[in-house]
Structure formats: C-alpha cells, structure tokens
N, C-alpha and C positions, 0 to 999 in steps of 0.2 A: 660900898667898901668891900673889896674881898678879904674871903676868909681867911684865917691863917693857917685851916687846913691844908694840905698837899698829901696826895695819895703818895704811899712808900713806893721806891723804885720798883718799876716791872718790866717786862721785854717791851722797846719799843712798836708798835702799829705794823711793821714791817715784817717784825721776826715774830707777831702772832699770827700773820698770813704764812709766815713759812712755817710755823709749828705747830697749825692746825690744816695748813696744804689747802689753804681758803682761795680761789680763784671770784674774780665778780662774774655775775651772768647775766649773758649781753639779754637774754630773753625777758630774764625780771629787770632792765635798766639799773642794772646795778655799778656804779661807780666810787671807788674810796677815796676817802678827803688821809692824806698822810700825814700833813703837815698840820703839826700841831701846834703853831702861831694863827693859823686861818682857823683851826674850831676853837680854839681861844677866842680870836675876830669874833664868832657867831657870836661864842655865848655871851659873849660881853654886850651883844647889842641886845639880846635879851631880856637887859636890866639886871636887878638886883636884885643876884637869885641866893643871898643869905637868907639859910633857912628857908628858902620855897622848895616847896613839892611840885615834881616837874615831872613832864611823861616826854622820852623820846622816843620819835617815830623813827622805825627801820635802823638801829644801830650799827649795825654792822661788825665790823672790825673793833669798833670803840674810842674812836677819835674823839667824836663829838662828847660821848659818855665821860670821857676822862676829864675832858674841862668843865662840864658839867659837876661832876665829884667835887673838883677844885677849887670850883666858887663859891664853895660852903651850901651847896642844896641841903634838907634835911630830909631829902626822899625823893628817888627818883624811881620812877616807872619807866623801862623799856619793854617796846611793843614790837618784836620780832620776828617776821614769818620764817625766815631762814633757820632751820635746823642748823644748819653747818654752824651759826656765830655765838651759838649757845652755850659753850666752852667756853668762848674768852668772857665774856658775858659772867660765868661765873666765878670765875678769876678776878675779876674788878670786885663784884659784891663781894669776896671775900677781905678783897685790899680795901675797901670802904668800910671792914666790919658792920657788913650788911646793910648797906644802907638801897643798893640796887634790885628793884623787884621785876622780876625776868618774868613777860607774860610771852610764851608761845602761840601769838595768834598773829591776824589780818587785821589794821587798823581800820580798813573801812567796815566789817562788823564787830570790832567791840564795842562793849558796854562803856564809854569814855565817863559816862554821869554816875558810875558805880566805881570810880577808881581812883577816888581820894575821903579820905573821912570827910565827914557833912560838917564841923566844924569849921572847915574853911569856906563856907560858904558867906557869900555877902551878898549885900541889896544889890541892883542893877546901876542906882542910883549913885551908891558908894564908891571909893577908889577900887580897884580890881582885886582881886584874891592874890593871895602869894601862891599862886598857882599857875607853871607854865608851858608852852606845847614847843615844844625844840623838833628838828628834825631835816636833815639832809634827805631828801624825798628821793626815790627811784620816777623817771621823767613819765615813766608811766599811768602811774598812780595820782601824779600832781596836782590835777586837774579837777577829775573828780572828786579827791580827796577836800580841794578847798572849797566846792562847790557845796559838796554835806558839810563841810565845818560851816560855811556861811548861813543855808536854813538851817541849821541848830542852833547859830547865835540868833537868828530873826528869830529864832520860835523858843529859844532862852533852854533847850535842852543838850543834850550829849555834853561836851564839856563846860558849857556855859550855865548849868546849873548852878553853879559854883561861883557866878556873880560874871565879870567881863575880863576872863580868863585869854590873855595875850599869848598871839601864836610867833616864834620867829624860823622861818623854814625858808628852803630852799627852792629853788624852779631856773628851769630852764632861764636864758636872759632873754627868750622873747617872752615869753610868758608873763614871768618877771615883771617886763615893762609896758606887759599891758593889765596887769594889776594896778600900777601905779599909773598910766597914762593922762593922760588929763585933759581939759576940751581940746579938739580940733587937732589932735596929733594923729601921725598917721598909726600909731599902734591900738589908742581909740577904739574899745571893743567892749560886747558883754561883759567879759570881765571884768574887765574896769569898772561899770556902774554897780555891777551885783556885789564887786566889794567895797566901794566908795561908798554907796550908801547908806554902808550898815558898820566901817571901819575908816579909820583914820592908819592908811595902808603908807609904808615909806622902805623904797629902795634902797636898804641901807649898803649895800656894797657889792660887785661884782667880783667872780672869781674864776680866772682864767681855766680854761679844759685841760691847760698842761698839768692843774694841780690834781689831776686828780688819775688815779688808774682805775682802770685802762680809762685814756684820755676820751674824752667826749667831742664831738664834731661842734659841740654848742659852747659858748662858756655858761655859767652858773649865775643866778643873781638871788641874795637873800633877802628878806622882804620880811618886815616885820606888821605885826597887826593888830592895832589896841582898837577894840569894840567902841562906839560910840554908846554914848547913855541914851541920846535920841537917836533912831536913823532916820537918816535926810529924805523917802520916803517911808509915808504909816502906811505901810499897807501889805496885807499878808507877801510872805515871800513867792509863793505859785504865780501871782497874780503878776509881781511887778516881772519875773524872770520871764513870763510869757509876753508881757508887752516890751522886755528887752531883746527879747530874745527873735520878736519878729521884728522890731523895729532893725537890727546889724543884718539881719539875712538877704538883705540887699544891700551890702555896704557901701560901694560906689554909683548906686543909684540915690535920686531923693526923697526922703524919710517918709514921704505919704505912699509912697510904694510898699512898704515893710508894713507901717500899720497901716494899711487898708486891708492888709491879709489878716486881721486880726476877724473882720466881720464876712457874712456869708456873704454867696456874691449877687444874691439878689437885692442886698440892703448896703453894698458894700462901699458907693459912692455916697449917698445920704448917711453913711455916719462916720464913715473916715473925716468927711467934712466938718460935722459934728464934735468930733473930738479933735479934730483941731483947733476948730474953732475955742471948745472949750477950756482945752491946753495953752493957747497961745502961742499954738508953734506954727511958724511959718513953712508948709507944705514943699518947698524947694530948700531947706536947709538939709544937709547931708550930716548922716547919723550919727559920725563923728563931731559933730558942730553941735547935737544938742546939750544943753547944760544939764545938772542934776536940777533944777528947776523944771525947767522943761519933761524931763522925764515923771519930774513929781504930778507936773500938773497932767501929762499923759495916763499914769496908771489914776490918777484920783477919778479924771474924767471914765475911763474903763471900769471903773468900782461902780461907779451909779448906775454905766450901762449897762454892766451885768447885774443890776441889782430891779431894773426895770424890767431885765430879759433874760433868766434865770438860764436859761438854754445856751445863753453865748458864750460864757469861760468856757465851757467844752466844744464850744466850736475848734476844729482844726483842720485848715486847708488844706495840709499834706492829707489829712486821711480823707479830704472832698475830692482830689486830686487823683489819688488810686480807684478810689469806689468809681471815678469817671473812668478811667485810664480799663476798669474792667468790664465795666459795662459797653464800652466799645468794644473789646474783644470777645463778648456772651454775643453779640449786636453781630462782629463779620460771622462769626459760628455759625449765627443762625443763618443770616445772609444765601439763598438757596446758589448755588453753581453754574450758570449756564454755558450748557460744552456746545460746541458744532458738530450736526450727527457727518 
C-alpha cells in the first residue's frame, strides 16, 4: 500500500537541470530518466518500500529519489559521485524534512554493510529485510557493479549483511536479457548463471532510449533481484565464476573446449574427461545448452579436483599462454643471425 505521504511542490526534473546548468556526461554514461510515471514504474516494482530504508545508486537529477520519497520510505541513502547533483539532492532532504542522506562517494567502494542500522538485520533464512538497493546505473558501471553485488550476496557481506536485501536497477537491454536469459537462448551467457544461481532475477520492464536525455543508442531494461535462501550451486563464488567463466569463453564452440582450459595441458584430456564424466554433461552440448544442474554438477566435480590437486584452482591458461608466447620471443633473441659474407 503506498503511503499517504507526497513531497510539497518543487521545480519539476527539467527546471532543476536548468537551475543548476546540469548537462549528462557522455564519458560517465550518464543519462536522465524525466519522466516521472517511468521512476514511479521502477519504484513500484521494487516492492513495498513503506518504511524501508533504501540506498540509491547514482541519483542524479532526482527522479528516481522523488518516487522513492513518495512511497513512504523511512530512510533513504543516496550514493553520488557527481559533485554537480549535490544541490538538488539537498533540496529534496530538505522537502522530506530530512529524511535523504547524501553520501559523496563511488559505489563500487563504499562501505554498503556500514549503511543501515544493525537492527534491520535478519537471518538469511528469514523473509528479507525492509531494506532496498534502487538505482538507474550509468552503462558503465553496470556490469561490474552486479558482479560485486553478487560475491557479497554468495559471501553474505556488503549489503547482504543485512539478511537478502533485494536489488531493482537498471542495465543496458542486452545486458538486461542476459541476466534473465534462460537455457539455450541465444543471449545465454556468464551472467546469466552467476546470477540465477544465487537470485531469482526477473525482467520486469523495458524502457525506450527516447525516454531518456541525452537519448541512448540502447534501450534500458529493469531487472529486479531477490536473493535465494539456498543457491542453486554450494559452492564458493571464485570457484563456480572460474568454471563459468571458461566454460562461455568458447561460446559457439562445444563445452568441452571451455572446460578443458580449466586443467594444464599435460593433464588436460584425462580430466576434462573426468569431469565430465563426473558432471554428466554431454561433451558436444554448447554452453548455452547447459542447465544450472549441469553447471552444478560441473563446479562440484572441480571442488574435489582441486581439493586432490591444491595447485589447480590457480591454474590459468591465459597466463600458460603468455609465459609461452615469451619464451618464444627470449628463444628467436637468442637464436644466433646468419648473414652471407
């Protein structure tokens, strides 16, 4: 139910770009959402943010901040690298009679698990905290950004201290749809498993590039994400991203290509075999094609290997690959010259 709050009139989204002479920039990917039925949209998919303590990521202008205010939060945190939006920013806290806490940083290093009181903390086990992560992302940042959010839920730190703390943000629409992708589509990527098996991730809506200035080449898609109590694999986050992560790097080749770059290449056909075997994936099935079963049974079989062979989690073929690539080049150096006198 929203609140019955509503923040007092203020200059619309438009005339605080013109009365703080606020341009986007194109170098931080920065684009404004105006329309304030679409950050309405967001926050609503959000859930039921009466009285949750909410952090947005890169506010900007204040769009998103305003509907936020409106749905009755009882505490909002925005996380703001831009100087320049720190004005309007203070303008709202003042029309929320404080309720907006303006941090001047970079979200990829703040302290996310120091920025709500420990009272809202809950079991993992439990329904989720009235606690939540909002944010129209710059296309920049996006990527990595969900990438740390996702090892901090596997490892229950930064803002997942706080119990199974639900993110709804923004990305690119390829991106987007390869968060949400599902077996055997062609968007079917790392992403897709690093967040499926650690969230129950859903494409809640797309939003055209005319909405936004300066317009984007891409359109937008928002993507909301509630933590799972179990993830669909156990097993530390390093381990399973390495074994996704070679597994897609051949993507239109078949899967035993990707993991067999997992093992050195003197051992490297006697255990790609091996863990196949012990995964029960079928060697000619393409990467896109494997299930989250499959991947399960992939990284479990890779736990025991490296648990037999303490040396292989840091096996990495790109860096067997260069150490080759210069030893040929030490090799012609030395190689003597012969000229014709």
């Amino acid at each position: 139910m929203m609140s019955l709050y509503r923040l007092p009139p203020l200059p619309t989204i438009r005339e605080i770009i013109k009365l703080y002479n606020l341009r986007a920039e194109k170098q931080l990917s920065q684009n404004f959402l105006l329309d304030l039925k679409l950050t309405d949209k967001i926050v609503r998919k959000a859930g039921n943010l009466q009285n949750a303590h909410v952090c947005e990521v890169g506010p900007g202008p204040g769009g998103i901040t305003r509907a936020i205010l409106n749905s009755g939060a009882e505490e909002l945190l925005v996380v703001e690298k831009d100087t320049r939006f720190l004005p309007g920013l203070k303008l709202l806290n003042e029309a929320s009679m404080g309720k907006v806490r303006i941090v001047h940083g970079d979200i990829l290093t703040y302290r996310m698990d120091k920025a709500f009181p420990r009272h809202l903390q809950k079991a993992w086990s439990d329904d989720p905290p009235n606690v939540h992560i909002i944010g129209n992302l710059p296309f920049n940042v996006s990527t990595p950004l969900i990438i740390k959010w996702l090892e901090e839920m596997a490892n229950r730190t930064g803002p997942f201290v706080y119990g199974r703390t639900r993110m709804t943000l923004t990305f690119q629409h390829e991106v987007a749809e390869r968060l949400t992708a599902p077996t055997s589509s062609k968007q079917r990527s790392r992403l897709s498993i690093m967040a499926q098996y650690l969230c129950q991730v859903k494409h809640c809506f797309s939003i055209p590039g005319r909405a936004f200035v300066p317009k984007p080449e891409v359109d937008v898609g928002v993507v909301h994400f509630s933590p799972l109590i179990e993830p669909k694999i156990d097993q530390p986050f390093k381990l399973v991203e390495k074994v996704v992560r070679n597994v897609f790097q051949f993507r239109r080749k078949y899967c035993y290509k990707g993991i067999s770059m997992l093992f050195p290449e003197e051992q490297r056909t006697k255990l790609t075999e091996q863990i196949l075997t012990s995964a029960d994936v079928e060697p000619t099935l393409r990467p896109s094609a494997l299930t989250m079963k499959h991947f399960q049974g992939l990284c479990n079989a890779y736990r025991e290997m490296c648990e037999q062979d303490p040396h292989l989690f840091s096996y990495n073929f790109r860096e067997e690959l260069h150490q080759k690539k210069v030893k040929r080049n030490q090799d012609t150096q030395k190689t003597p010259q012969i000229t014709l006198s």
